[in-house]
N, CA, C and O atoms as a printed pandas DataFrame, in Angstrom:
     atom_number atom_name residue_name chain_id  residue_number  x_coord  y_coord  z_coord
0              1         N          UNK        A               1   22.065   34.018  -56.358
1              2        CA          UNK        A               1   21.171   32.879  -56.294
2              3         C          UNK        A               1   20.075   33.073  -57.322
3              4         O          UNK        A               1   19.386   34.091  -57.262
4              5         N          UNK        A               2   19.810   31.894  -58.536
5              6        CA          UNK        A               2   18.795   32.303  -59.088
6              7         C          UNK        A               2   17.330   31.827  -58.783
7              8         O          UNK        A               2   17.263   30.624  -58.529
8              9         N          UNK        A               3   16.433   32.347  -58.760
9             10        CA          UNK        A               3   15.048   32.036  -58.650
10            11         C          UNK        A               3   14.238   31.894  -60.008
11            12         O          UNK        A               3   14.302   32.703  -60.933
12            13         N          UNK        A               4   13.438   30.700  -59.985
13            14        CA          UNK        A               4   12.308   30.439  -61.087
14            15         C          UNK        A               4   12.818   30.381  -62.257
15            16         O          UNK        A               4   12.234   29.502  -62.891
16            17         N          UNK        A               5   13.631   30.889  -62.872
17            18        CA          UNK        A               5   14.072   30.152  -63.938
18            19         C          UNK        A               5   14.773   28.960  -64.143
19            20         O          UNK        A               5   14.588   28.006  -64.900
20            21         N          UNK        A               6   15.738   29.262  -63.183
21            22        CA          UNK        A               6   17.064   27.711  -63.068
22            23         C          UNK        A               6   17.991   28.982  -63.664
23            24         O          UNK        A               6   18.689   29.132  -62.661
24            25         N          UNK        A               7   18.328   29.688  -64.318
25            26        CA          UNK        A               7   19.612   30.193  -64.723
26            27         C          UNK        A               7   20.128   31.112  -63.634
27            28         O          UNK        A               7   19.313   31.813  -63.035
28            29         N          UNK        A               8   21.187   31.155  -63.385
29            30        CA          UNK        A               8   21.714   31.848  -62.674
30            31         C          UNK        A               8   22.008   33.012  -62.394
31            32         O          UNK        A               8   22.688   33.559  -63.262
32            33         N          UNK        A               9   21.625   33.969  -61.012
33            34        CA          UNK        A               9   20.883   35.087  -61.003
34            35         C          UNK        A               9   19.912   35.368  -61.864
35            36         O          UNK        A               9   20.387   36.295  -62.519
36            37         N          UNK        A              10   19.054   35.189  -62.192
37            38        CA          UNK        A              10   17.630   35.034  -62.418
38            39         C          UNK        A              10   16.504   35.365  -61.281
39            40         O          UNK        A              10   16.176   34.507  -60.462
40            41         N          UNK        A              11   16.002   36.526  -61.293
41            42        CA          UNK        A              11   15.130   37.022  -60.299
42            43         C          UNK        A              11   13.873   37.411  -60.522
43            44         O          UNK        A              11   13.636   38.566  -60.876
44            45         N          UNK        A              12   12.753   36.352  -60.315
45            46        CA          UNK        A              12   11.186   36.261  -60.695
46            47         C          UNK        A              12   10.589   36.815  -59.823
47            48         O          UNK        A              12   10.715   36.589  -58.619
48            49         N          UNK        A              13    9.429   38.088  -60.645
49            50        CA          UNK        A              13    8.250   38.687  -60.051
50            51         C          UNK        A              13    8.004   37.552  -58.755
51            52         O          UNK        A              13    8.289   36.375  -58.974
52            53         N          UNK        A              14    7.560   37.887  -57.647
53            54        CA          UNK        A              14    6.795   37.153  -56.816
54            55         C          UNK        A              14    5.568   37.481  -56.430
55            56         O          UNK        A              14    5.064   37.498  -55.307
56            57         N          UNK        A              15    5.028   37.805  -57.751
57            58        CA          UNK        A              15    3.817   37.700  -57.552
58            59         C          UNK        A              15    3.232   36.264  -58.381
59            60         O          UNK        A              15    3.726   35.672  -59.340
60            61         N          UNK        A              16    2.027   35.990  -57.622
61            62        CA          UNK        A              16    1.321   34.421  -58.342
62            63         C          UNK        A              16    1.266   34.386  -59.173
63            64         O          UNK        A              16    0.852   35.490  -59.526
64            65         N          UNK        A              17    1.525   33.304  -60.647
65            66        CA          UNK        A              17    1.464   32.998  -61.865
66            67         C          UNK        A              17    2.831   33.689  -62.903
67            68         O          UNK        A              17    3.211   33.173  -63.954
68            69         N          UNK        A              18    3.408   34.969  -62.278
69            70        CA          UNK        A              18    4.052   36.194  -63.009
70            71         C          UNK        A              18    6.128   35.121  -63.241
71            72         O          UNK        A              18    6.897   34.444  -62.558
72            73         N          UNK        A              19    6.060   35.479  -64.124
73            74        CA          UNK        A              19    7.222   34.307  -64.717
74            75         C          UNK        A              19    8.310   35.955  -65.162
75            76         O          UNK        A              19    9.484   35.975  -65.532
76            77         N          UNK        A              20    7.603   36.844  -64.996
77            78        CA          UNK        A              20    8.759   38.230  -65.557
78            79         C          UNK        A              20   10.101   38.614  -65.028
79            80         O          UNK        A              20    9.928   38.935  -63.853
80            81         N          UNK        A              21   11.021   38.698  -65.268
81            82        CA          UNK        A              21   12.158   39.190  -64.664
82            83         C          UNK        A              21   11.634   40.312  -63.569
83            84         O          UNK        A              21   10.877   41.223  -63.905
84            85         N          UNK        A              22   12.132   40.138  -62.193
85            86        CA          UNK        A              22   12.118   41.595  -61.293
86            87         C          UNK        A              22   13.100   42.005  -61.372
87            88         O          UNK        A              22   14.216   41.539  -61.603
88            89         N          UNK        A              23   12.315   43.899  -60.972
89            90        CA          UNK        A              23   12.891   44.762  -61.301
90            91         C          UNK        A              23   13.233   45.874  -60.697
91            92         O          UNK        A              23   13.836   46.913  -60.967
92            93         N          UNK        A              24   12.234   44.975  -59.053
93            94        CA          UNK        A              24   12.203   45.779  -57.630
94            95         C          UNK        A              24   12.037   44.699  -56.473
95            96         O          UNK        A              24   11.581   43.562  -56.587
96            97         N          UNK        A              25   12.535   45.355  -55.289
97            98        CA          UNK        A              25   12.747   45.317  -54.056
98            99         C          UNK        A              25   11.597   45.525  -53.774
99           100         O          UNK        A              25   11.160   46.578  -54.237
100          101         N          UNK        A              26   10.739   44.785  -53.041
101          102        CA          UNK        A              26    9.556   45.282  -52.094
102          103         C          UNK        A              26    9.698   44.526  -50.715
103          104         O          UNK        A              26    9.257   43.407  -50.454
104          105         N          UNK        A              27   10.602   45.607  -49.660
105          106        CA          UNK        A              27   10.595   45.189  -48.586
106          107         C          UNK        A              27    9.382   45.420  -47.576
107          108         O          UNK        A              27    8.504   46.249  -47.817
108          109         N          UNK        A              28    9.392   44.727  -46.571
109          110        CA          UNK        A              28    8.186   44.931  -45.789
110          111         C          UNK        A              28    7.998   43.843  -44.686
111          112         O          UNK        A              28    8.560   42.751  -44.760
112          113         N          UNK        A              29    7.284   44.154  -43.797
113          114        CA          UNK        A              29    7.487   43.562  -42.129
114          115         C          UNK        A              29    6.114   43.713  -41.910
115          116         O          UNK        A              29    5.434   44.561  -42.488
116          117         N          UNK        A              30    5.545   42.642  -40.813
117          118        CA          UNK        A              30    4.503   42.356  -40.351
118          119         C          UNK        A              30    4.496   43.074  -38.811
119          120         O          UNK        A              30    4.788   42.177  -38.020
120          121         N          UNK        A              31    4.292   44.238  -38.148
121          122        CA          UNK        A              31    4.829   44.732  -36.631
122          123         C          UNK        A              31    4.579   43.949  -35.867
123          124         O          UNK        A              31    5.309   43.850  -34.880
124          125         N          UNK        A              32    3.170   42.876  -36.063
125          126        CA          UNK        A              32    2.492   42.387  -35.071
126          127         C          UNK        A              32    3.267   40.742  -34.521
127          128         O          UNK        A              32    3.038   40.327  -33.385
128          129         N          UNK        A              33    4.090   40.022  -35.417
129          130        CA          UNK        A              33    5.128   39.289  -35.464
130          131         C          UNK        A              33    6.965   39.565  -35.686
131          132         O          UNK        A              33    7.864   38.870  -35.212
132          133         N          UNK        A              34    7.075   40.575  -36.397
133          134        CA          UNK        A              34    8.569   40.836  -36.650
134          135         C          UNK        A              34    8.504   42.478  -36.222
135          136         O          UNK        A              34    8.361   43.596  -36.716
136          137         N          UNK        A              35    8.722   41.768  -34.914
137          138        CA          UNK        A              35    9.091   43.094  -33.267
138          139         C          UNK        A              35   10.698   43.352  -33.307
139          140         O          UNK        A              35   11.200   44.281  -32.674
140          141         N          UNK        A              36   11.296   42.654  -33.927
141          142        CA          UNK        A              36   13.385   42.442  -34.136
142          143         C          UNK        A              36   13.802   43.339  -35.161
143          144         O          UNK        A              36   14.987   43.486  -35.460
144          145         N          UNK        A              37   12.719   44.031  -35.788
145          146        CA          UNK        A              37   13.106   44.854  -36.720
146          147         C          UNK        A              37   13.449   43.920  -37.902
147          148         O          UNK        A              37   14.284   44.224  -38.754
148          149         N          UNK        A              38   12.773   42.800  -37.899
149          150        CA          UNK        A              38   12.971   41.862  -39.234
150          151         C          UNK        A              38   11.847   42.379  -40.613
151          152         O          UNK        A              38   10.737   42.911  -40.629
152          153         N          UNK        A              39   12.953   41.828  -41.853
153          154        CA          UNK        A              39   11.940   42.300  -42.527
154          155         C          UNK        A              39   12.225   41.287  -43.759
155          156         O          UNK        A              39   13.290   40.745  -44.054
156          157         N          UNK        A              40   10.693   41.170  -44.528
157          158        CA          UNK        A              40   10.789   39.911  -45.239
158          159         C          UNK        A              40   10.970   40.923  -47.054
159          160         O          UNK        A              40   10.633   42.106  -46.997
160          161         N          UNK        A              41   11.404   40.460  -48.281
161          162        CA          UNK        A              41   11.765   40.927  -49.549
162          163         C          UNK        A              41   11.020   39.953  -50.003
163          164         O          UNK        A              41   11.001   38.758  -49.707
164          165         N          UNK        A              42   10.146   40.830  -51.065
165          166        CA          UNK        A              42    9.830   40.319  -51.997
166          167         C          UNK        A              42    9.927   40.424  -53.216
167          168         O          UNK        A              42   10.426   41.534  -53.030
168          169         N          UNK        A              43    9.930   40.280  -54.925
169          170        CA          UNK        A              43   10.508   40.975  -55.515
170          171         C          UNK        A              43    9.334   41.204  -56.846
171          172         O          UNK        A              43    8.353   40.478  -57.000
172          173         N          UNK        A              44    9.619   42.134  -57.552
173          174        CA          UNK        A              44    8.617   42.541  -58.577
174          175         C          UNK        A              44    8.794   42.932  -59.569
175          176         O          UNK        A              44    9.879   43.483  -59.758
176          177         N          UNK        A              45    7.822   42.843  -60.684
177          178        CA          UNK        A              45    8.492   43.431  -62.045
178          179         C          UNK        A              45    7.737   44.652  -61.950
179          180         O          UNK        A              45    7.023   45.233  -61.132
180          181         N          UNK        A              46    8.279   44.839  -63.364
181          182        CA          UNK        A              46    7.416   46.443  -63.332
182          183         C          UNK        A              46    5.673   46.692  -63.746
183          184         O          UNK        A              46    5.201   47.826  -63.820
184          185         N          UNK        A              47    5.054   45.744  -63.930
185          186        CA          UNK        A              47    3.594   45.603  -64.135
186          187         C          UNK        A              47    2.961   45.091  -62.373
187          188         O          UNK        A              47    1.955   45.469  -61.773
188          189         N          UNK        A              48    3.734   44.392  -62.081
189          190        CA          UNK        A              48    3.076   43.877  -60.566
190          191         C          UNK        A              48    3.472   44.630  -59.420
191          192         O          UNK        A              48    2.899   44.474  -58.342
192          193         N          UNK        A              49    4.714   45.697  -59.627
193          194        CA          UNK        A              49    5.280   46.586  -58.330
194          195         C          UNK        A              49    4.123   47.562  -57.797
195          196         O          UNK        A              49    3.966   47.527  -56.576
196          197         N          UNK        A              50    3.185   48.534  -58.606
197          198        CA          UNK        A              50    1.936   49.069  -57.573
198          199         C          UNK        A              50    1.177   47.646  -56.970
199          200         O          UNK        A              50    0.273   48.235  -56.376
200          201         N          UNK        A              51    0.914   46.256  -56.713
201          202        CA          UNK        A              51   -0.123   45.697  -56.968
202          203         C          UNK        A              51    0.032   44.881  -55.722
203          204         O          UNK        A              51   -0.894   44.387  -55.079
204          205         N          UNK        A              52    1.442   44.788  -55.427
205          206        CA          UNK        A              52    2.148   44.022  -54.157
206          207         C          UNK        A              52    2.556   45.538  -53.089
207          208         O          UNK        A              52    2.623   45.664  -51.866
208          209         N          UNK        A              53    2.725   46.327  -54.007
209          210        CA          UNK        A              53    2.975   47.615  -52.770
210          211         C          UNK        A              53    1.524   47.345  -51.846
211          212         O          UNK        A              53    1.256   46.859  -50.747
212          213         N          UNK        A              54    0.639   48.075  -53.191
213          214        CA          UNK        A              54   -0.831   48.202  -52.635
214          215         C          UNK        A              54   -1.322   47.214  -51.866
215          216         O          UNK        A              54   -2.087   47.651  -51.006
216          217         N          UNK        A              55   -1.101   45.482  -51.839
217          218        CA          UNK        A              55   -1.612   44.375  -50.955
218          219         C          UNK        A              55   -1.174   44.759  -49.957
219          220         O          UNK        A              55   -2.158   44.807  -49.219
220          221         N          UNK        A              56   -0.099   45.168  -49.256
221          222        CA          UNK        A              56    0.703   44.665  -48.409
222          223         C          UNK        A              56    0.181   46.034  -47.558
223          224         O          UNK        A              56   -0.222   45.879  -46.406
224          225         N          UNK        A              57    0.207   47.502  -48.226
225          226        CA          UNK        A              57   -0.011   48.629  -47.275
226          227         C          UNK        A              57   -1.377   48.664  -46.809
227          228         O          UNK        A              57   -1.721   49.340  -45.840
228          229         N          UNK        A              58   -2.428   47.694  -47.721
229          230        CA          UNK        A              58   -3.585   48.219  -47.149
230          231         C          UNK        A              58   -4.038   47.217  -46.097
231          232         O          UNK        A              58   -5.197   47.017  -45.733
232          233         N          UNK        A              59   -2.944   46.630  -45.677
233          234        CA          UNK        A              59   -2.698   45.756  -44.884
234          235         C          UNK        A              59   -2.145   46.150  -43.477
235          236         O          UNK        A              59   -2.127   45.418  -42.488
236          237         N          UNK        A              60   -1.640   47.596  -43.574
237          238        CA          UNK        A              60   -1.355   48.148  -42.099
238          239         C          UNK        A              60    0.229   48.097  -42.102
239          240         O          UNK        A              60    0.870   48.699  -41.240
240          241         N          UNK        A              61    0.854   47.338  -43.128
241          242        CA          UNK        A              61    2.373   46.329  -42.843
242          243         C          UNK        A              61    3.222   48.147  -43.327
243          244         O          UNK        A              61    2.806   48.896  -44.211
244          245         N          UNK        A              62    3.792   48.263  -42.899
245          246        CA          UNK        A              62    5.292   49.138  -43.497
246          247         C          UNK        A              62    5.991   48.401  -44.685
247          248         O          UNK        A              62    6.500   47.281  -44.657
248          249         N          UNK        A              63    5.925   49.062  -45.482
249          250        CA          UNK        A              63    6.172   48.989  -47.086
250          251         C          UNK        A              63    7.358   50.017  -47.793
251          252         O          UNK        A              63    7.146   51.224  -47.903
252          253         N          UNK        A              64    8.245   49.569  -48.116
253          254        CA          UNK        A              64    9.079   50.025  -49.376
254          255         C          UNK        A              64    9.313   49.733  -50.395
255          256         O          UNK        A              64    9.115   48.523  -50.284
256          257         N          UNK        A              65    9.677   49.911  -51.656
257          258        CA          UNK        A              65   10.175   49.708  -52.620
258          259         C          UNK        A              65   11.751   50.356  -53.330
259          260         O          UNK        A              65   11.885   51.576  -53.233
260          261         N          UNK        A              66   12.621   49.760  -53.851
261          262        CA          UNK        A              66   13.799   50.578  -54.414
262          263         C          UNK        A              66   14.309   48.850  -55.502
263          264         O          UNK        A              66   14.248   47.629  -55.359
264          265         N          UNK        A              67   14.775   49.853  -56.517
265          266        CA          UNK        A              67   15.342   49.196  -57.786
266          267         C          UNK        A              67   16.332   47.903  -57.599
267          268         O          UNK        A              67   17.425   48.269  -57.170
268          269         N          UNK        A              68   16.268   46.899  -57.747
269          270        CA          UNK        A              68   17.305   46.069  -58.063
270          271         C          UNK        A              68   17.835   46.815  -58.708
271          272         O          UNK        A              68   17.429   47.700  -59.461
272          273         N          UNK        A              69   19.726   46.145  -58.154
273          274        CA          UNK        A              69   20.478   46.676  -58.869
274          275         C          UNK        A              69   21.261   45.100  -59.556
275          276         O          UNK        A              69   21.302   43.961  -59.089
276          277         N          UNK        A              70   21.860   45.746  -60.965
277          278        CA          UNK        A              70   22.339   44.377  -61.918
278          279         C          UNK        A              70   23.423   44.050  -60.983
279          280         O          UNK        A              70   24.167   44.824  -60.382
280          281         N          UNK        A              71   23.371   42.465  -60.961
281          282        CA          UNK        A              71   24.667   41.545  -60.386
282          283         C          UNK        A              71   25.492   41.891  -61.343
283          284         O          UNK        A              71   25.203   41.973  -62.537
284          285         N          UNK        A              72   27.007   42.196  -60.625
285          286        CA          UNK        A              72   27.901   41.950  -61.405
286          287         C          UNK        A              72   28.380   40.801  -62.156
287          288         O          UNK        A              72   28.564   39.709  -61.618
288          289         N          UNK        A              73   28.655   41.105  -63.810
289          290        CA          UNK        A              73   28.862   39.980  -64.530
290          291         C          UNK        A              73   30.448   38.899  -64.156
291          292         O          UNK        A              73   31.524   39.459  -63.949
292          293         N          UNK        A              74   30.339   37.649  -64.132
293          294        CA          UNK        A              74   31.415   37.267  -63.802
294          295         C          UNK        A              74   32.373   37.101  -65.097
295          296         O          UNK        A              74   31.994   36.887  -66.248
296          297         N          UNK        A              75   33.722   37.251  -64.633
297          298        CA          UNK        A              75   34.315   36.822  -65.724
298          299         C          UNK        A              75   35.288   36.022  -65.530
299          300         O          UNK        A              75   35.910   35.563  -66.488
């Protein structure tokens, strides 16, 4: 599925204004609402990945990060 560009697989920083290809996984859950062990993805490039870690942990929330990996090309 692509995001923010329109081209397909296309995966945009989600951070505000940031138009960069992501380049990470930043998973993470709210305890005080997602009790199911749910957890929401967000995604990041490599200038905004400390910046969304850092919002989110000093926030109390459980935080990870790990690399997108490339979609396989179709042929």
């Amino acid at each position: 599925m692509g995001l923010g560009s329109g081209e397909p697989g296309y995966r945009q920083c989600s951070r505000a204004g940031c138009t960069a290809p992501a380049v990470h996984a930043v998973v993470w859950s709210n305890p005080k609402i997602h009790t199911d062990g749910r957890t929401k993805t967000w995604l990041a490039c490599g200038e905004h990945l400390e910046f969304l870690t850092g919002f989110l942990s000093s926030r109390g929330f459980p935080v990870s990060a790990q690399a997108l990996e490339a979609e396989a090309e179709e042929v």
